[in-house]
C-alpha positions in Angstrom: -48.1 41.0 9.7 -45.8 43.7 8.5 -42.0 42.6 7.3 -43.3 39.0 7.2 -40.9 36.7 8.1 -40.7 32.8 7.7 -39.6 29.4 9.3 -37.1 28.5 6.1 -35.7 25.0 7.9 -36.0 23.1 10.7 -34.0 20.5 12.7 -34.4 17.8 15.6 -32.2 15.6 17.8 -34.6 13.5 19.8 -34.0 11.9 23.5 -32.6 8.8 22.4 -30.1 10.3 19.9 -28.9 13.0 22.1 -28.6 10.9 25.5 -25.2 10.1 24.9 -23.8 13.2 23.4 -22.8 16.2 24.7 -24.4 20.0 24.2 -21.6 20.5 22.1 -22.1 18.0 19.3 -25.9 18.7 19.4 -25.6 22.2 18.8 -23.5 21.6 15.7 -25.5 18.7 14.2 -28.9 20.7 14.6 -27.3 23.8 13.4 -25.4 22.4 10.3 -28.3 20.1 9.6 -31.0 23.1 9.2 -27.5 25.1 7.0 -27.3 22.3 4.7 -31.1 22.4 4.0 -30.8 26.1 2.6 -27.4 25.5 1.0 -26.6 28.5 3.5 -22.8 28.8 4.9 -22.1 30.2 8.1 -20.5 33.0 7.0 -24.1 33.8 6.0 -25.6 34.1 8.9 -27.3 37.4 10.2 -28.1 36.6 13.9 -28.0 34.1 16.4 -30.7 33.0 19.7 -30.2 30.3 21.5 -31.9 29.0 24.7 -30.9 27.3 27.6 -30.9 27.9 31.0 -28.6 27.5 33.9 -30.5 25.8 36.5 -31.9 23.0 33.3 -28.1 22.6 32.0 -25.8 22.5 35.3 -23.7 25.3 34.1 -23.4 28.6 34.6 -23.5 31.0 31.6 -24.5 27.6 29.7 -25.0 29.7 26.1 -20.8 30.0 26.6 -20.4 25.9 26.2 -22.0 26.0 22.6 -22.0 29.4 21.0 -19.1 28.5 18.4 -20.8 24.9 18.1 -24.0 26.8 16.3 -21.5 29.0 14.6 -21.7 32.3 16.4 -18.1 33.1 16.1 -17.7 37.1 15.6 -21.4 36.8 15.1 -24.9 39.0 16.8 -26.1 36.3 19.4 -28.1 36.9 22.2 -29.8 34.1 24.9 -33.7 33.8 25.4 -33.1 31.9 29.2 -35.6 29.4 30.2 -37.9 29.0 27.1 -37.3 28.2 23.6 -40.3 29.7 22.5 -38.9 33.4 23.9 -36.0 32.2 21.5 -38.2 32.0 18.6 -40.0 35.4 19.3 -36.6 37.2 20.0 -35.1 36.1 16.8 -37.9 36.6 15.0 -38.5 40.4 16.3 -34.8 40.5 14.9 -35.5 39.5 11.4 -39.0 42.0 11.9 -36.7 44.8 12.6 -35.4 44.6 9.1 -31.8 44.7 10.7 -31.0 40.8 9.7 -32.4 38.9 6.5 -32.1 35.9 8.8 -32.1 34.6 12.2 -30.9 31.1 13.3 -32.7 30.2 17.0 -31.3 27.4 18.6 -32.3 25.6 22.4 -31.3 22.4 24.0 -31.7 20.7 27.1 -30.4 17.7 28.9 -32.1 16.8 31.5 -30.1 13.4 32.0 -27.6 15.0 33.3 -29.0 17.2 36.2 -31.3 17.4 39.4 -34.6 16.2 39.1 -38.0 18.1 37.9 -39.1 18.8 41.6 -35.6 19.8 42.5 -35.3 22.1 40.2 -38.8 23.7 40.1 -38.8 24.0 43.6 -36.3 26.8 43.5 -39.1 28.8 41.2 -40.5 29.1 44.3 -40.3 32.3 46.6 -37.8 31.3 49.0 -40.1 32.7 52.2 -43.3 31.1 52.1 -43.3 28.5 49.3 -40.3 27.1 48.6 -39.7 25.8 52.1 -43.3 23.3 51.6 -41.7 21.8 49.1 -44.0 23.6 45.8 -43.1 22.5 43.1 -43.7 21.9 38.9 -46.0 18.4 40.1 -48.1 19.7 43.3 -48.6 23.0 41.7 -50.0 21.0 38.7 -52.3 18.5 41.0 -53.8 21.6 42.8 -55.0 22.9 39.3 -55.8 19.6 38.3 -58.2 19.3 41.3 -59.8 22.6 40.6 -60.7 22.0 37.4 -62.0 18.6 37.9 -64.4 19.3 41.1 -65.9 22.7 39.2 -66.1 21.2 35.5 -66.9 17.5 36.6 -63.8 16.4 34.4 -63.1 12.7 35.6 -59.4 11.2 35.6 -60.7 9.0 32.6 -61.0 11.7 30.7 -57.0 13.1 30.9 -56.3 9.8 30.8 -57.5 10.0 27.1 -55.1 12.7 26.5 -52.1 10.5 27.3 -53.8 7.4 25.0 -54.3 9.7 22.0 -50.7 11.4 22.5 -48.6 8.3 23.1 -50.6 6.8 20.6 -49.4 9.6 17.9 -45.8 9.1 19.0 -45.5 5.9 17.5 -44.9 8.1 14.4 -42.7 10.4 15.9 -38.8 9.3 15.1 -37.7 11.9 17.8 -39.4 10.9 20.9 -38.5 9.6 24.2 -42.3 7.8 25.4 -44.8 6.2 22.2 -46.9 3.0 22.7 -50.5 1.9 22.3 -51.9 2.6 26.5 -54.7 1.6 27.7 -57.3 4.4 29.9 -56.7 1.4 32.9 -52.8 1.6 33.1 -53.2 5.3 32.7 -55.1 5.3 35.7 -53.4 2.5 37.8 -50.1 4.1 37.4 -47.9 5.6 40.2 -49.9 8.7 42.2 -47.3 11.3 41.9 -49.3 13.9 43.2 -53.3 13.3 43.3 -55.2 12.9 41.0 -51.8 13.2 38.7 -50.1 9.5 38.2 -47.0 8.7 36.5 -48.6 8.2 32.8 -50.2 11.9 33.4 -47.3 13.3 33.1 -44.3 14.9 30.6 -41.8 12.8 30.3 -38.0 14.1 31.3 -36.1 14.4 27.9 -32.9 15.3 26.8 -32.8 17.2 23.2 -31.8 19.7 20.9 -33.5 21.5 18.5 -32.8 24.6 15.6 -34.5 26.4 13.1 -33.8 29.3 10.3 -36.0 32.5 10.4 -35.7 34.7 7.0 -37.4 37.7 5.5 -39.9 37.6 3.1 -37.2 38.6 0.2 -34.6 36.2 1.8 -37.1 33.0 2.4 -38.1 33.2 -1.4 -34.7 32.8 -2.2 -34.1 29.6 -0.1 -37.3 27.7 -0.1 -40.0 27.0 -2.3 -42.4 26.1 0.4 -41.7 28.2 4.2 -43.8 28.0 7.0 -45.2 32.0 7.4 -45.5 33.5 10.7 -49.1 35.2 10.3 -49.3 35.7 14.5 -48.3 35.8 17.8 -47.9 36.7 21.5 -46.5 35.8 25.3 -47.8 36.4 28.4 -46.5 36.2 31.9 -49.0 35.9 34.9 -48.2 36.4 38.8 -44.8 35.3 39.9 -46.4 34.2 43.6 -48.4 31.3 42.8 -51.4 32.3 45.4 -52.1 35.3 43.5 -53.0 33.7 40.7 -56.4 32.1 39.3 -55.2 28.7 39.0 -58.3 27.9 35.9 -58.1 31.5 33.9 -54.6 32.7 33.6 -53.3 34.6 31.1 -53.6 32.0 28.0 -56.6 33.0 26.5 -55.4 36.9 26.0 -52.2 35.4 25.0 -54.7 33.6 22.1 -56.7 36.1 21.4 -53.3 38.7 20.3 -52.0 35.9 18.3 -55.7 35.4 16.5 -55.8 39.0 16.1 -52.8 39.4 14.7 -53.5 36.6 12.0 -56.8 37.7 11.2 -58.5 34.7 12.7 -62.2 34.8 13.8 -62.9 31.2 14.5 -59.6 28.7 15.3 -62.0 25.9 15.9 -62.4 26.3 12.4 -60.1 28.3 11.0 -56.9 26.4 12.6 -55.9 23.1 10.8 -53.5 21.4 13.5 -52.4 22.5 16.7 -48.9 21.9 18.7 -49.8 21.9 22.4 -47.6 21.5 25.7 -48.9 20.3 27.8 -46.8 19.1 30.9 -49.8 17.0 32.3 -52.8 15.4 30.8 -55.4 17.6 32.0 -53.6 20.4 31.3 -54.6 19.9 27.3 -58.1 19.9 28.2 -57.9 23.0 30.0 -55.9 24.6 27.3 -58.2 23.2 24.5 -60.6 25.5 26.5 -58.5 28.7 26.8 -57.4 28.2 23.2 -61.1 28.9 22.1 -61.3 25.5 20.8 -64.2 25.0 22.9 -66.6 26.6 25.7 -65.2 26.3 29.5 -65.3 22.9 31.2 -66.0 21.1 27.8 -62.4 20.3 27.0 -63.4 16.4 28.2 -66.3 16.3 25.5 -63.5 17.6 22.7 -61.2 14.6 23.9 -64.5 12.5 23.9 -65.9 13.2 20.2 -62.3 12.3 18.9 -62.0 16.4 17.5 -59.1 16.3 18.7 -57.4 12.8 17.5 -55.4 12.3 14.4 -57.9 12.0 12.3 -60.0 14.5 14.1 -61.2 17.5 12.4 -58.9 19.8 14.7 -55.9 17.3 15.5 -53.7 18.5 18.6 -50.0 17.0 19.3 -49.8 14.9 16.0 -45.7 14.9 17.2 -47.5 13.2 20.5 -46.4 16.4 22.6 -44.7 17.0 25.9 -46.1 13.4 27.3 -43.6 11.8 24.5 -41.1 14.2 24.7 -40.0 17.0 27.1 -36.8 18.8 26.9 -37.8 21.5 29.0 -36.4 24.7 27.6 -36.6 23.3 24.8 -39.8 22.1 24.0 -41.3 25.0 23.0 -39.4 25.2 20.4 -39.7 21.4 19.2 -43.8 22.9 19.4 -43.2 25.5 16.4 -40.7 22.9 14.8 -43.6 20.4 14.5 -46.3 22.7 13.5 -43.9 24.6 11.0 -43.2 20.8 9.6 -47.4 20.3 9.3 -47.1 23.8 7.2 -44.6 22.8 4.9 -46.0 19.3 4.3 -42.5 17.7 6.0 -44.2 15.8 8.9 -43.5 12.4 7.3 -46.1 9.4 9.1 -47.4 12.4 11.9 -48.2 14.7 8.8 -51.5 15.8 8.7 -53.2 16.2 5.4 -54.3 19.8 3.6 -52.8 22.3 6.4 -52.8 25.8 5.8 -52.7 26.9 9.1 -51.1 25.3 12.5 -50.6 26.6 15.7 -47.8 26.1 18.3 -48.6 26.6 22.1 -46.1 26.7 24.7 -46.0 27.2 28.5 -43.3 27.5 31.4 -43.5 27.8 34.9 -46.0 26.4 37.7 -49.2 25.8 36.3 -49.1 27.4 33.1 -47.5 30.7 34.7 -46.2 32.0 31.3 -47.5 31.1 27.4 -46.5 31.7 24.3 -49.0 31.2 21.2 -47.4 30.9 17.4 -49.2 30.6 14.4 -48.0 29.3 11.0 -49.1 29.4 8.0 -49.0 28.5 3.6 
């Protein structure tokens, strides 16, 4: 990739931690925290992304509330609304444009302290035909969830591995909200939120903060010994009105293939070491697995079967235990490239997976998948 650019630090304030804080203090921990790792003052800083969203913080203009806190005082800033990951990918296109040495891309959410995840997802909705029947994040999700399953025979047992293996992973993740050993029954006999989705099936609702420096290739070698290398990536946006859209190929797998080509990657079964997935609701991995390229349509349940996929797997996905341990919604796509940039740069403590070169970083916003991003990272 031309005017490489690298992930230089990274920082985290998980659910528990930043319950009883406000935006302000989170910003500036997360922000001086990832500083302090460079030995970088402020006064250093080239540009500034942060994002947050309106409707997901209470508050309108909600980038005002915290823009000194992650030092942007008489500095470049700019706001990626709705999706951390567009954060990452603005800031850096920043650094790319050879106009900044480094970038600093911040996003937080607290979901604690606003309407609920149908609430707020319903207004996604057109406000003619499908916002008044009550569409939302959850019944846009089951009515993908019962495609897939009736045309690719995938059983509820099988997502319900999904949220075993990922809660299972959390246990080593320090920043998390959900972790615990599960069982495939409790899974299954959990609350119906939406059929065949239950309670365990889905992301939890997180509060959390989370930052990370972006530098040029000259500028990274200066600060670290070890970065994490962007080698690829790419975004995609499908149809706004959610009957226009092909519910079980949307626009992930060109979003894939753009990030692939881009990093010279012919194969990511084998050619990708660890992967960083959201994945809102269980199935939802499977079906991604499968758009990813990780496996051939409709056999996403036989990579959750084999155990590829698991820790120890030879392709391990959500090691961090993923959006079913922890969901901040903006800004978990961002906590995605934070955890696969840690895998890189061997920093992953007890959810560190061993020998990665190369790790990729997945995330998605919107009913059903609507939008995805696709990051890879690597040595």
């Amino acid at each position: 990739m031309a005017n490489r650019v690298a992930i230089v630090a990274v920082a985290q304030i998980g659910h528990n931690d930043a319950l009883n804080k406000n935006i302000r203090d989170l910003s500036y921990e997360v922000t001086k925290d990832v500083l302090n790792q460079v030995g970088m003052k402020r006064e250093k800083l080239g540009t500034i992304i942060s994002s947050s969203s309106d409707f997901w913080q209470g508050i309108s203009c909600s980038n005002t509330y915290y823009l000194d806190a992650i030092g942007a005082y008489l500095k470049d800033t700019s706001k990626a609304s709705e999706d951390g990951a567009a954060g990452f990918i603005y800031g850096l296109m920043r650094v790319m444009s050879g106009h900044f040495d480094n970038a600093l891309v911040h996003a937080i959410t607290k979901s604690s302290e606003i309407p609920s995840l149908s609430t707020l997802t319903n207004l996604y909705a057109d406000p003619f035909f499908q916002r008044p029947i009550a569409l939302d994040d959850i019944s846009a999700a089951a009515m993908q969830a019962r495609l897939y399953t009736e045309k690719y025979r995938i059983t509820e047992e099988h997502a319900a591995k999904v949220v075993v293996k990922n809660l299972g992973n959390a246990i080593n993740n320090p920043y998390v909200q959900k972790a615990g050993k599960v069982t495939i029954d409790e899974v299954l006999m959990s609350q119906v939120m939406a059929h065949p989705i239950k309670a365990l099936d889905c992301a939890a609702y997180s509060d959390g903060t989370c930052a990370m420096l972006l530098a040029s290739e000259e500028k990274a070698k200066k600060l670290t010994k070890n970065p994490a290398w962007v080698k690829g990536v790419s975004w995609c946006v499908d149809h706004q009105f959610f009957g226009d859209r092909d519910l079980l190929d949307g626009v992930l797998r060109k979003t894939a293939k753009k990030a692939y080509d881009m990093a010279g990657i012919k194969n990511p079964r084998k050619e990708i070491d660890v992967a960083e997935i959201c994945e809102p609701y269980s199935f939802q991995e499977l079906l991604w697995y499968e758009q990813l390229g990780f496996c051939k349509d409709g056999e996403g349940a036989k990579l959750i079967d084999s155990g590829v996929t698991a820790m120890d797997g030879e392709l391990p996905v959500n090691p961090s235990g993923g959006l079913l341990a922890m969901n901040p919604y903006v800004a978990r796509g961002l906590f995605r490239i934070a955890e696969a940039a840690l895998q890189v740069m061997g920093k992953a403590e007890k959810r560190q997976v061993s020998s990665v070169k190369t790790a990729l970083a997945h995330a998605t916003y919107g009913f059903a998948g609507q939008h995805h991003s696709v990051v890879i990272l690597g040595k």
